[in-house]
C-alpha positions as CSV (number, residue, x, y, z in Angstrom):
1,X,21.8,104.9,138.8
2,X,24.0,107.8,139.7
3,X,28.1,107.0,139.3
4,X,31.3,107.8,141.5
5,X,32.0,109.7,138.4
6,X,28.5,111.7,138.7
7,X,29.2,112.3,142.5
8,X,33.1,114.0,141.4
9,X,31.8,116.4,139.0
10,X,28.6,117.4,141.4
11,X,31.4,118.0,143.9
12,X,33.8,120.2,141.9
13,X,30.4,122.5,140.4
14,X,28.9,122.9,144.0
15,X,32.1,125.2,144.5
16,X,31.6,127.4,141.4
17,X,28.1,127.4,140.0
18,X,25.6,129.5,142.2
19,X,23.0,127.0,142.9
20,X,22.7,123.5,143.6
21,X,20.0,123.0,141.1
22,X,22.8,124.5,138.3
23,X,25.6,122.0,139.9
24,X,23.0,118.9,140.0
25,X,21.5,119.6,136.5
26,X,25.1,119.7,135.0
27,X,26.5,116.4,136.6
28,X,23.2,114.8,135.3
29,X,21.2,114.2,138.3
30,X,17.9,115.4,139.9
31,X,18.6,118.1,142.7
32,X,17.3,116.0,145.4
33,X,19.7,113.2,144.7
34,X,22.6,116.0,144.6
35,X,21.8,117.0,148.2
36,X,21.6,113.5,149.9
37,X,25.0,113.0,148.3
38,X,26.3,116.5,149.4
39,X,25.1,116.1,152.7
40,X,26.8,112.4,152.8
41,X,30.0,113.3,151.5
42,X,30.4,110.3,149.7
43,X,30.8,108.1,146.6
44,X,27.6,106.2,145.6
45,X,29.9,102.7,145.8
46,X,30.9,103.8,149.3
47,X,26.9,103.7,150.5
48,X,26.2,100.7,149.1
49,X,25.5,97.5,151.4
50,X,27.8,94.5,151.1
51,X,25.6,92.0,149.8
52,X,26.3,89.3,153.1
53,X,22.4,87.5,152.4
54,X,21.4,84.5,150.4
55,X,18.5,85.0,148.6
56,X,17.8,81.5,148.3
57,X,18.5,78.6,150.4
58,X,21.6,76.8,150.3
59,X,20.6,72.9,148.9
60,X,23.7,71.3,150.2
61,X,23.2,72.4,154.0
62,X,21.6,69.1,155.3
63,X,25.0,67.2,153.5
64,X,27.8,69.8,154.2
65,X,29.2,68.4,157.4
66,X,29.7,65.6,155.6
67,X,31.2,67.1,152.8
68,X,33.7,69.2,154.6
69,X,34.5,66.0,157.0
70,X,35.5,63.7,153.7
71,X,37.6,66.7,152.2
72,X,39.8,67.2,155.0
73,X,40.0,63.2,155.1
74,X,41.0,63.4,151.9
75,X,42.0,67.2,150.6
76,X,42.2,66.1,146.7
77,X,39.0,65.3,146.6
78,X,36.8,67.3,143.3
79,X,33.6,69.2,143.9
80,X,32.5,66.9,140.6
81,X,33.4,63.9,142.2
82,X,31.6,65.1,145.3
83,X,28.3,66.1,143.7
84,X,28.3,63.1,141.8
85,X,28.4,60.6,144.4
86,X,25.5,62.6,146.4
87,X,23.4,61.9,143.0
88,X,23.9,58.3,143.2
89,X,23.2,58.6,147.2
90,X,20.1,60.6,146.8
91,X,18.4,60.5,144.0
92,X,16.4,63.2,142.5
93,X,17.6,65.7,145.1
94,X,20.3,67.0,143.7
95,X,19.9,68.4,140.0
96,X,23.4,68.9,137.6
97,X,22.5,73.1,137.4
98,X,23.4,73.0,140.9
99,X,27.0,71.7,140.6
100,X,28.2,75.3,140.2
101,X,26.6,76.0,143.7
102,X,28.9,73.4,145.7
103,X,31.5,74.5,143.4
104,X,31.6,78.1,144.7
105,X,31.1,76.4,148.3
106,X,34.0,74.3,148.6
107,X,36.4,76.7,147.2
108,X,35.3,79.1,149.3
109,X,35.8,76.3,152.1
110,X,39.2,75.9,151.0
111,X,40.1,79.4,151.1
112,X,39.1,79.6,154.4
113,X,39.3,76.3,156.2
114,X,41.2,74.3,154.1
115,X,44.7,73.0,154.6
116,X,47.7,74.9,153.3
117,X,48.9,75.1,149.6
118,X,52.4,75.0,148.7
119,X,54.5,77.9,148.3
120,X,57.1,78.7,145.8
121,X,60.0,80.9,146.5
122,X,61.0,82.6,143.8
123,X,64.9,82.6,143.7
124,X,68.1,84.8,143.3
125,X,70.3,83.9,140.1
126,X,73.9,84.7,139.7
127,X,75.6,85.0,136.6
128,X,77.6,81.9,135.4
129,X,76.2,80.1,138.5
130,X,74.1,77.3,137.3
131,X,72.7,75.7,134.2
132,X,69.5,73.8,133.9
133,X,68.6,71.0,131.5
134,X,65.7,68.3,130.7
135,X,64.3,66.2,128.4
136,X,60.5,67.2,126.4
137,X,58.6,65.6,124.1
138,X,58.1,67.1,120.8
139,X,55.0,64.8,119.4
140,X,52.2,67.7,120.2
141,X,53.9,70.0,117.5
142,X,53.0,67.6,114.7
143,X,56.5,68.1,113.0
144,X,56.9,65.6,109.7
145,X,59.8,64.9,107.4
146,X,58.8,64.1,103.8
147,X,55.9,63.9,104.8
148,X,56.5,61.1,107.2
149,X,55.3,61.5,111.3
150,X,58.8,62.3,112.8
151,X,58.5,61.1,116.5
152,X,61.2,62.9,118.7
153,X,62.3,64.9,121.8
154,X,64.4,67.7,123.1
155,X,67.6,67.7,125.4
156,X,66.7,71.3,126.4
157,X,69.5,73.1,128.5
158,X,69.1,76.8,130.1
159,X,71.2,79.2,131.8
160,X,69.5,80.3,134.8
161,X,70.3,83.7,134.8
162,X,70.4,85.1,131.4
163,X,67.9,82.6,129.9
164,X,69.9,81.7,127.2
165,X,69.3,78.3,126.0
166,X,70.1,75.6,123.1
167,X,68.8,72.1,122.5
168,X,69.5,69.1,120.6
169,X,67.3,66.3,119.1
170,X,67.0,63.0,120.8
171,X,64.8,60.1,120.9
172,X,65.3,58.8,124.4
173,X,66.3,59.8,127.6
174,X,69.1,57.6,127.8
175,X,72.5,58.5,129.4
176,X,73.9,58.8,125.7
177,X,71.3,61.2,124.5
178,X,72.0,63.4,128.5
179,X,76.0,63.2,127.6
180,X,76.0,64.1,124.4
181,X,73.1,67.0,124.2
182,X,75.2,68.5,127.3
183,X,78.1,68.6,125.6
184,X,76.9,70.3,122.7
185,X,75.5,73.1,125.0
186,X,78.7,73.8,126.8
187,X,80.6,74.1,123.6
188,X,78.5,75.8,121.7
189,X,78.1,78.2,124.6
190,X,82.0,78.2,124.8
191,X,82.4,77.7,128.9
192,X,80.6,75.8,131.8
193,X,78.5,77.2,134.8
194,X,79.4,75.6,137.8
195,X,76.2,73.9,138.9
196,X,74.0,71.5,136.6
197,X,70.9,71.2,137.5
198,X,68.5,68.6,136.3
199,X,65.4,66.8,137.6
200,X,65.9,63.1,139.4
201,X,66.8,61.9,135.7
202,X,64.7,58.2,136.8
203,X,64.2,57.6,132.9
204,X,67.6,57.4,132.5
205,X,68.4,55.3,135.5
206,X,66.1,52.9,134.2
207,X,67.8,52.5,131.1
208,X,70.8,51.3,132.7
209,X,72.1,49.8,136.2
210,X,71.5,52.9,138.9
211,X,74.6,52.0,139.9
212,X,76.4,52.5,136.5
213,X,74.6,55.2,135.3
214,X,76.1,57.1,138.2
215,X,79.3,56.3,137.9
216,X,79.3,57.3,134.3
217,X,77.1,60.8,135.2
218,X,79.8,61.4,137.6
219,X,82.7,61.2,135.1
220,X,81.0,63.5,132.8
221,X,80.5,65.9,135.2
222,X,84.1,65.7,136.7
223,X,85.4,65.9,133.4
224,X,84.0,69.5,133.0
225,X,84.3,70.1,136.5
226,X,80.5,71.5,137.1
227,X,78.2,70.4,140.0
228,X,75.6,68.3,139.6
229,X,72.1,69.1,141.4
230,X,68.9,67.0,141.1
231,X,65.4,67.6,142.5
232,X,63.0,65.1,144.0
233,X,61.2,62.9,142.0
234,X,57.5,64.6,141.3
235,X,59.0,67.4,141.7
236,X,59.3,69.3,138.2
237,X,59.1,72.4,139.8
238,X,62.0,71.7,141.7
239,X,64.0,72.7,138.0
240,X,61.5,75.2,136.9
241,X,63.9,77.5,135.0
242,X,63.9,74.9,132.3
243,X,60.3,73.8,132.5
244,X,58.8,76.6,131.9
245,X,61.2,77.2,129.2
246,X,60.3,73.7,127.9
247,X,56.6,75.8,127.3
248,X,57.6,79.3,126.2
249,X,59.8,77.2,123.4
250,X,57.3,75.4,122.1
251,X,54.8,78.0,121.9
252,X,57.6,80.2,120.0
253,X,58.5,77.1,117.4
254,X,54.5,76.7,116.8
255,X,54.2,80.4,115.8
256,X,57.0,80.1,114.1
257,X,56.0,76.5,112.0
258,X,52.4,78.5,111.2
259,X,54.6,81.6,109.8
260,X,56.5,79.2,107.9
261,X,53.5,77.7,106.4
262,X,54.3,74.4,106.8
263,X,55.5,71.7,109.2
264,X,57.2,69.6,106.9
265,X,60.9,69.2,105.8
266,X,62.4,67.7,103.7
267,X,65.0,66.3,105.8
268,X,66.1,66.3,109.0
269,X,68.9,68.3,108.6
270,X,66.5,70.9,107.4
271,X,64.8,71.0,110.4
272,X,67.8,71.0,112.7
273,X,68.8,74.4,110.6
274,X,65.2,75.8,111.4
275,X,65.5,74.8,115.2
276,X,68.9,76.6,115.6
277,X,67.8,79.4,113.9
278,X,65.4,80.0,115.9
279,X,67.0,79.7,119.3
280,X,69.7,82.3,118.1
281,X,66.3,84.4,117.6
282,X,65.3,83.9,121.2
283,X,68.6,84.5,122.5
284,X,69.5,88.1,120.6
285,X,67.7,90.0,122.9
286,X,69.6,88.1,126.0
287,X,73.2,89.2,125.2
288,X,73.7,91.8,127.9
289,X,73.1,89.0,130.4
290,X,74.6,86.3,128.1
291,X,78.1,88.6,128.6
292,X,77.7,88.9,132.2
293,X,77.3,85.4,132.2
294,X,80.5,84.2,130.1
295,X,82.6,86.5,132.3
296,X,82.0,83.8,135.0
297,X,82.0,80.8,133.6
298,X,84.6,78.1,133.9
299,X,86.8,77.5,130.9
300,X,86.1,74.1,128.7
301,X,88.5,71.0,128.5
302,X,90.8,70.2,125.8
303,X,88.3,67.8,124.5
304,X,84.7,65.9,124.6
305,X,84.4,63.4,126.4
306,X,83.5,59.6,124.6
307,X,79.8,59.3,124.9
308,X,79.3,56.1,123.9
309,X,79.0,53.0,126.3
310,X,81.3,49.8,125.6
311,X,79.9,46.5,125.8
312,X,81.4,43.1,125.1
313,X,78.4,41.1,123.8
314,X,79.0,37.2,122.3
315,X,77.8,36.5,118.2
316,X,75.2,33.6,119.1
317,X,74.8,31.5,116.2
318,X,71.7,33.2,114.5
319,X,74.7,35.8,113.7
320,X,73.2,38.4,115.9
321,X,74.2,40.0,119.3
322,X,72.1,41.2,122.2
323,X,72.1,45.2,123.0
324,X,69.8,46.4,125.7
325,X,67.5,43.6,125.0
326,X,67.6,44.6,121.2
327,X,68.6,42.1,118.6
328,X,70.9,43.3,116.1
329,X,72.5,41.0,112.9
330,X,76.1,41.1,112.6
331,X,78.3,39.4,110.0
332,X,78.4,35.5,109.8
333,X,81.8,35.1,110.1
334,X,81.9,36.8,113.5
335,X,79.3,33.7,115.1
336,X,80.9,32.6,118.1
337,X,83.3,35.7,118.7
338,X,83.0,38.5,121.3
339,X,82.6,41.8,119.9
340,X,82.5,45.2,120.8
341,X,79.3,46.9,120.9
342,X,79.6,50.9,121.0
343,X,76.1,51.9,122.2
344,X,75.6,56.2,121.1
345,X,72.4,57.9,121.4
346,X,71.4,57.0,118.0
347,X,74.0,54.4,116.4
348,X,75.4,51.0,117.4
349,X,78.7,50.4,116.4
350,X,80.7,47.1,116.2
351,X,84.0,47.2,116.7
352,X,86.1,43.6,116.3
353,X,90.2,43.6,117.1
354,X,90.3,47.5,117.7
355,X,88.8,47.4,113.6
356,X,85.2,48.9,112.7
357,X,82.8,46.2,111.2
358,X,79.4,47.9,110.9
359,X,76.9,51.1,112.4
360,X,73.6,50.7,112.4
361,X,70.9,52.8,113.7
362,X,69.8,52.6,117.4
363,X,66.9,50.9,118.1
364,X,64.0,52.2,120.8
365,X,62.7,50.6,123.7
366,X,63.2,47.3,124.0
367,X,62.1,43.8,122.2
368,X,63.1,45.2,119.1
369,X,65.5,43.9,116.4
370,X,67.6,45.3,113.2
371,X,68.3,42.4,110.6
372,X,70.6,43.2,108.0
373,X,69.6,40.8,104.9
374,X,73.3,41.3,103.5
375,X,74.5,39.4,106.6
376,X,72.3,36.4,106.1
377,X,71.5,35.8,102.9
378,X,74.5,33.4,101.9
379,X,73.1,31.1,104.0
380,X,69.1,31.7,103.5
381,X,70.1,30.7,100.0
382,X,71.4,27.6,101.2
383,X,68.7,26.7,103.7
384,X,65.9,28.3,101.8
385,X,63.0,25.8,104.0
386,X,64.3,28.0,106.9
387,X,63.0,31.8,105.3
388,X,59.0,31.1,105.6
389,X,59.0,31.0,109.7
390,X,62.1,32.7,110.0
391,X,61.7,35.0,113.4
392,X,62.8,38.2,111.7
393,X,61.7,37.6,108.2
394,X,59.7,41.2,107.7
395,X,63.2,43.0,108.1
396,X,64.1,40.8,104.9
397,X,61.7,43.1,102.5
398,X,64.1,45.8,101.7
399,X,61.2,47.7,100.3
400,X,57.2,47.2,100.0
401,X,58.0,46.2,96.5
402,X,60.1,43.0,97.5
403,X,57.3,42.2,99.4
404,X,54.8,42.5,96.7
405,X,57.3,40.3,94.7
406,X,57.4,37.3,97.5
407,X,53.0,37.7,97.3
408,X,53.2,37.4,93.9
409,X,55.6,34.2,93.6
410,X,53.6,32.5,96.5
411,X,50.3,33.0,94.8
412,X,51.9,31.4,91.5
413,X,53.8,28.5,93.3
414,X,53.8,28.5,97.2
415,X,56.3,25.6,97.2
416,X,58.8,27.5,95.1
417,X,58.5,31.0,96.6
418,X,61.1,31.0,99.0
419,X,63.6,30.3,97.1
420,X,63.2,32.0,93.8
421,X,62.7,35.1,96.6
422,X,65.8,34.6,98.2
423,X,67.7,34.1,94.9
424,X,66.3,37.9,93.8
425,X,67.5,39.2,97.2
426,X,70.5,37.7,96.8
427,X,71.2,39.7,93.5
428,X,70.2,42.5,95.2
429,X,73.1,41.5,97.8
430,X,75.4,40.9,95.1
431,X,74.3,43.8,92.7
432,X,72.4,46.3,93.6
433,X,69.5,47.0,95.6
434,X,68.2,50.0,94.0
435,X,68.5,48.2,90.5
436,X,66.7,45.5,91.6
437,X,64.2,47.4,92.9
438,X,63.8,49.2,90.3
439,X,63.2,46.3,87.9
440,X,60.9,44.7,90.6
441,X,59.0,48.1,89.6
442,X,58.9,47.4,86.1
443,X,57.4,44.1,86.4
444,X,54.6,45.0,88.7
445,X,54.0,47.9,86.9
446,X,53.3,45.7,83.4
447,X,51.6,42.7,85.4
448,X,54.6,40.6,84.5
449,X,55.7,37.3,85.9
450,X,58.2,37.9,88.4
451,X,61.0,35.4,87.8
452,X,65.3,36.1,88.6
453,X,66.0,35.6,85.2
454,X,63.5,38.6,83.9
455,X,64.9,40.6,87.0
456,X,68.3,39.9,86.1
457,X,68.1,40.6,82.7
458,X,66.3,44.3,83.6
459,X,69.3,44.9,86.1
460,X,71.4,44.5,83.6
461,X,70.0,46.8,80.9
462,X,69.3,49.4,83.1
463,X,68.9,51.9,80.7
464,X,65.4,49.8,79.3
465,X,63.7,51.0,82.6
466,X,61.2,53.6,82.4
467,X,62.7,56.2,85.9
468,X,60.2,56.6,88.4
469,X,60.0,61.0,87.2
470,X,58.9,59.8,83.6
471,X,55.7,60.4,82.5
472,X,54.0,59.6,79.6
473,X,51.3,61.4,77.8
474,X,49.4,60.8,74.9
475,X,49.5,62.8,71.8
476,X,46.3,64.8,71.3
477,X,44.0,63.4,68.4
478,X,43.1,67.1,66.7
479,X,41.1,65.4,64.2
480,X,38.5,64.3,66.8
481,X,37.8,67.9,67.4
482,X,36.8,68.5,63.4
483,X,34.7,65.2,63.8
484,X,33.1,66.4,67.1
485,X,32.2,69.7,65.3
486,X,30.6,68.8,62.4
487,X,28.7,66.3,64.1
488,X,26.8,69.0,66.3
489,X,26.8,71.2,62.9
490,X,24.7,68.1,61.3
491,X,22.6,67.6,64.8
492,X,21.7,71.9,64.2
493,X,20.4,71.6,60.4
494,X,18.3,68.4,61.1
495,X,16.8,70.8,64.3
């Protein structure tokens, strides 16, 4: 088959060779062909026929008024879903090779007849004007620490114009975790863009009372005197800036966790360090913006704003208090008082007569609970009948090896094994934990009966226990090599 290319070079040696049969001979085509294309004038792709025929006959003809009636009735409707429902209608007419047929059909329907698909306009950005931020899940990128699953997300903020972004970790999409991760960007960033935008935030809202929640969302943006702008719900696109950043992040920190070799810390601090470390890599080739950007924005306020919520919640007399549905255990002597429960994005505080009483981590979702056994365990001891259907009793085995200490004592004496349990947890109370655990440890460990007065004793000569890092090894028996080789030097002579 003779090329445009063919046709070019025919074309430029018809003006300088003497013949046609020269010209045709050195563009690599027989002379005849060279004149038809001469006399033409044009490229072999400008002669050819559009190919407008079916070679075949369509199968879905007898069915496509049909078809094209239920997708405009009902535009979302998939070819797949389409082809398979005419299986079940007729079958044995239509076979699954021709799938690809209606396929090509319907899109070209679409194209063509179809209804309208949303545009996007893409926008102008000014420098300092607005910043964008959202929440992402981080669970895809398979990040552990010590080894250990570590479940989290992203408060991602973005300035529109230059790009530059930062981002802090969270674990909901509470108003806390929103508050606090904004914060961090403006002064890390060092001033505030007059608009923030962010998507209709209906997580959030559903944390809290809509109401509430506004007035507090207000109060933080008053207090750095920014703009707040929120799409439509289903809208993501809406705050785009930020989504697709949410994308191009992740795909940078996976390239960056397989050139680390490795997507395990040891803490989470380490990982933090990595995280930040990496956004300052994204942003260094942003700073000429960045500075036209700065220039603009509006100057930070003398100080953070509070981000955690107060709430006055009543010690019921199971000595715990109620936080978002959460159960929490407070200190005894507090049942029947009204405390003050300062909710962060990760701690719960109590606060009783303007004086701190405990933190304790922030529980998830909801129907949860956090029972301290320090707080009860005066009175398990008294009551010991109450610890074997006690609601929360899992969150009184400090460790799995407390636990394995309460199996033991039940298998030797079920009537007796809540009691001489709650008496080792309430050395560990009085003591130490980590000593008791440790002598909890050495009893397992030699199959010994686990009893408070062997776990005592061990607590108390600490130095008898054997460390978790020791390791013993034999001493090598050299002699068993000499015995070994004369043996196979007798086994050679009797051969």
């Amino acid at each position: 088959m003779v090329t445009d290319h063919q046709v070019r070079r025919l074309m430029s040696l018809v003006k300088t060779e003497s013949t046609l049969a020269i010209a045709a001979a050195k563009a690599g085509m027989d002379e005849k062909t060279a004149r038809k294309y001469r006399r033409f004038g044009k490229l072999p792709n400008e002669c050819r026929l559009e190919h407008t025929w079916r070679t075949r006959p369509n199968p879905f003809d007898a069915v496509w008024d049909e078809i094209a009636a239920r997708m405009k009735a009902n535009p979302g409707l998939e070819a797949k879903t389409l082809f398979e429902d005419l299986q079940r209608r007729f079958p044995g007419e239509f076979q699954d090779g021709q799938l690809r047929t209606l396929q090509r059909r319907i899109k070209h329907w679409r194209a063509t007849e179809g209804p309208d698909k949303e545009i996007f306009f893409a926008q102008v950005h000014k420098p300092g004007e607005q910043g964008a931020s959202d929440f992402t899940h981080m669970t895809s990128l398979a990040i552990t620490l010590a080894g250990q699953p570590f479940e989290h997300m992203l408060y991602h903020f973005v300035l529109t114009y230059s790009n530059w972004e930062t981002g802090s970790i969270c674990f909901s999409e509470c108003f806390e975790s929103l508050s606090e991760g904004l914060q961090n960007a403006l002064w890390e960033l060092g001033g505030v863009p007059k608009q923030h935008r962010t998507d209709c935030l209906s997580a959030a809202v559903k944390l809290e009372n809509p109401e509430e929640f506004t007035r507090r969302y207000e109060s933080l943006l008053a207090h750095y005197s920014v703009r707040g702008i929120h799409g439509q719900p289903s809208h993501g696109n809406e705050n785009g800036d930020v989504e697709q950043r949410h994308r191009r992040f992740k795909e940078a920190l996976d390239q960056a966790l397989l050139l680390r070799g490795s997507r395990d810390f040891e803490n989470r601090r380490a990982y933090q360090t990595f995280l930040t470390a990496l956004f300052a890599q994204l942003n260094a080739g942003r700073k000429v913006r960045l500075q036209q950007e700065i220039a603009t924005l509006g100057k930070l306020p003398l100080g953070r704003l509070e981000t955690a919520r107060k709430l006055d919640v009543s010690v019921s007399a199971y000595s715990t208090i109620r936080v978002r549905n959460n159960t929490y255990s407070v200190p005894a002597r507090l049942i029947g008082e009204t405390v003050e429960a300062r909710l962060g994005s990760e701690t719960v505080e109590v606060w009783y007569g303007q004086r701190h009483i405990d933190t304790m981590p922030r529980l998830r979702g909801e129907g949860r609970h956090c029972i301290r056994y320090r707080h009860v365990i005066d009175w398990l001891v008294r009551k010991p009948g109450a610890f074997a259907n006690y609601r929360f009793r899992e969150d009184l085995f400090p460790t799995s090896r407390f636990r394995m200490a309460y199996d033991q004592m039940s298998a030797h004496c079920a009537s007796k094994a809540s009691r001489s349990y709650l008496a080792v947890l309430h050395l560990a109370a009085r003591e130490s934990e980590v000593g008791v655990d440790d002598a909890l440890r050495h009893l397992l460990d030699h199959e010994e009966p686990i009893t408070l007065e062997a776990v005592k004793a061990l607590v108390c000569s600490a130095g008898q226990i054997a460390p978790v890092t020791a390791i013993c090894v034999a001493a090598v028996d050299l002699a068993a090599y000499d015995t070994l080789l004369s043996t196979v030097g007798e086994t050679e002579a009797a051969r």
